[in-house]
C-alpha positions in Angstrom: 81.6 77.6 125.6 81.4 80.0 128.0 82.7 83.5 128.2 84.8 83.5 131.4 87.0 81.2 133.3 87.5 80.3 136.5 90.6 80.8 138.3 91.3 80.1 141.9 93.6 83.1 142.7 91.1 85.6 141.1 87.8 84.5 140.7 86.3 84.5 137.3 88.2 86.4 134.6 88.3 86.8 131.0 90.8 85.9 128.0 93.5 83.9 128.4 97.0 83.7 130.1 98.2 86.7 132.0 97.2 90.5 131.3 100.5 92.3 129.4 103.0 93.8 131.7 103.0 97.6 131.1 107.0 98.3 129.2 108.8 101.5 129.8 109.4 103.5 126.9 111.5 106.3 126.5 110.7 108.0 123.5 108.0 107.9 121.9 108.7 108.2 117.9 107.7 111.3 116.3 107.6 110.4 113.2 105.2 106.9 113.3 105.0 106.1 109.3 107.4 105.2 106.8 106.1 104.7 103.0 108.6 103.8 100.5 108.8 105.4 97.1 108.2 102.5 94.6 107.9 102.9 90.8 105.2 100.3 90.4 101.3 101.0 91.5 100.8 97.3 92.5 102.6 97.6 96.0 101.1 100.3 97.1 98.3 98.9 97.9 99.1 96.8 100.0 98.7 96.4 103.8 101.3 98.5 106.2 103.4 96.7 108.4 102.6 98.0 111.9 105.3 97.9 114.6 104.4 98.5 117.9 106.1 101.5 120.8 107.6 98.5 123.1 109.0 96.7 119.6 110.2 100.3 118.2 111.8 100.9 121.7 113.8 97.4 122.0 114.8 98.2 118.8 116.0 101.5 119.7 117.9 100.7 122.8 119.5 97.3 122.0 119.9 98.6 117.9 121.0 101.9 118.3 121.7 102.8 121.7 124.3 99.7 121.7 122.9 98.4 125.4 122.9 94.6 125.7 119.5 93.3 126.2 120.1 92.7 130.0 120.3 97.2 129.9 117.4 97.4 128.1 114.8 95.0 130.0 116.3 97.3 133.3 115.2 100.4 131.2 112.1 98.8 129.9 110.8 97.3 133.0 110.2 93.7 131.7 112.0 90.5 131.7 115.2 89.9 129.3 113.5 87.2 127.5 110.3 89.5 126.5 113.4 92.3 125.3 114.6 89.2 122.7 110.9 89.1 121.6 110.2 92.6 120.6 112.8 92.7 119.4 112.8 89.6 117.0 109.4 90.8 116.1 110.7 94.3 115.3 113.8 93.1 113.6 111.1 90.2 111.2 108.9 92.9 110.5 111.3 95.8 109.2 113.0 92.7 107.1 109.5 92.3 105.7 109.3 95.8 105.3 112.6 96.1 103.0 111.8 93.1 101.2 108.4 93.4 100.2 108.5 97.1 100.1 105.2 97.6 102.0 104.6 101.2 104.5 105.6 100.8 108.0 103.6 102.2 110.8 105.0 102.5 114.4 101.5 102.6 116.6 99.6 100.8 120.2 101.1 98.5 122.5 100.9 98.4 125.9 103.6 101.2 127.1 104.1 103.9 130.1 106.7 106.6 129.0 109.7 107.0 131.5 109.8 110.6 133.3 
């Protein structure tokens, strides 16, 4: 099967669907891993949870900002419906987080920080 495709707008390209809009993020996180403190060895070896900047920053905004996810896709730069998935993603994986008591590391993504 071969490597590239053909498309009629743009000649041959590689992967896929569409490249990933660029989000605007606003902060990036300073602190970018949480580890809990667990009495038992056995869950700490297992593998982190990673989040990634536009997830953390839907989160942020819509979470604990209080904007409705309408504000945060302005703020963002992206569509309201991709705001619903980061942050159904974000929201899943924290869950999984609590639940399963694994680390959490906030890291990549395809992001341009707001000036």
């Amino acid at each position: 099967m071969p490597k590239y495709r053909w498309c009629w707008r743009r000649g041959l390209i590689s992967g896929p669907g569409r490249p990933m809009k660029p989000r605007l993020i606003g902060l990036r996180p300073s602190i970018n891993r949480f580890v809990p403190v667990l009495p038992d060895v056995e869950a700490a070896g297992k593998e982190p949870i990673r989040i990634t900047y536009d997830e953390f920053e839907a989160l942020r905004l819509i979470d604990y900002k209080g904007l409705t996810q309408e504000e945060a896709a302005d703020r963002m730069g992206v569509s309201r419906g991709t705001v619903w998935r980061c942050l159904d993603s974000a929201r899943r994986k924290i869950a999984a987080m609590l639940v399963e008591g694994r680390s959490l590391v906030i890291e990549g993504g395809d992001f341009s920080l707001e000036s």
